[in-house]
N, C-alpha and C positions, 0 to 999 in steps of 0.2 A: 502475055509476056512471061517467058521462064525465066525466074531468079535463081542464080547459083551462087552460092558464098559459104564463104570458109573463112572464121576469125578465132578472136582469143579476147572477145570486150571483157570491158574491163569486171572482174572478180567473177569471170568464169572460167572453162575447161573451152579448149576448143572445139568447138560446134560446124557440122557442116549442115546447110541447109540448102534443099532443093526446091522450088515452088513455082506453080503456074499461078498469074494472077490475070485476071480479065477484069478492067476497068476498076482497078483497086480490090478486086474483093479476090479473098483466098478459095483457087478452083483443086488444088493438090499440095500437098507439102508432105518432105520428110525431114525429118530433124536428126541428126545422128554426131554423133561426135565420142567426146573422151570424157563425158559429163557421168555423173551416178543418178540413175532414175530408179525407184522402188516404189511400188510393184513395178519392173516392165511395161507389165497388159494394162493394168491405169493409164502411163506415161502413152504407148501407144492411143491410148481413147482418147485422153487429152489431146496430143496431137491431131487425130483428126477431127476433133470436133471445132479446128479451127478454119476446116472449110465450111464455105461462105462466110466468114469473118471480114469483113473490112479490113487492108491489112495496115493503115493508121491507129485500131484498134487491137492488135493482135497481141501486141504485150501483154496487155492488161487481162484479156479475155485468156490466153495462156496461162496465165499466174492462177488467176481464178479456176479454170478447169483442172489445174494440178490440185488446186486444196478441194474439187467435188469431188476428185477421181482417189482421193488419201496417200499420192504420191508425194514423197519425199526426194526432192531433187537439189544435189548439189553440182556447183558448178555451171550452172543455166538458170536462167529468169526469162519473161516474158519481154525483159527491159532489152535483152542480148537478141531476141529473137527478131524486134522491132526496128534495133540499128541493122542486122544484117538485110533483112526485108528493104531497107532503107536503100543502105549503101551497095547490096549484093551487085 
């Protein structure tokens, strides 16, 4: 199933997000939006290290891959990723 969405949850930047998922678990994703991610190439790893993630899980494991990866992100959270996955 392809999820596509584009919002503004609440206390972030608007984020667009693309994702194939296959029976709940995350097979592609791109996150992109109006948010500040630093390093980039971190923000990038994190991103993808969320395929095969469970995407009921994806907040949480997001958030977590931001603080292994030492990206400093505003405007986006794992919490924003979860509802759009949700709702997309």
């Amino acid at each position: 199933m392809r999820v596509e969405a584009t919002g503004r949850p609440p206390r972030c930047k608007l984020i667009r997000l693309s994702a194939d998922l296959e029976d709940g678990v995350i097979r592609g994703i791109s996150i992109r939006g109006d948010f500040l991610a630093t390093p980039e190439a971190g923000f990038d790893r994190a991103e993808q290290r969320l395929v095969g993630t469970p995407a009921a899980v994806a907040g949480r494991n997001f958030d977590l891959f931001l603080v292994e990866e030492g990206v400093q992100a505003y405007g986006i959270n794992g919490a924003a990723i979860e509802e759009l996955l949700r709702h997309g």
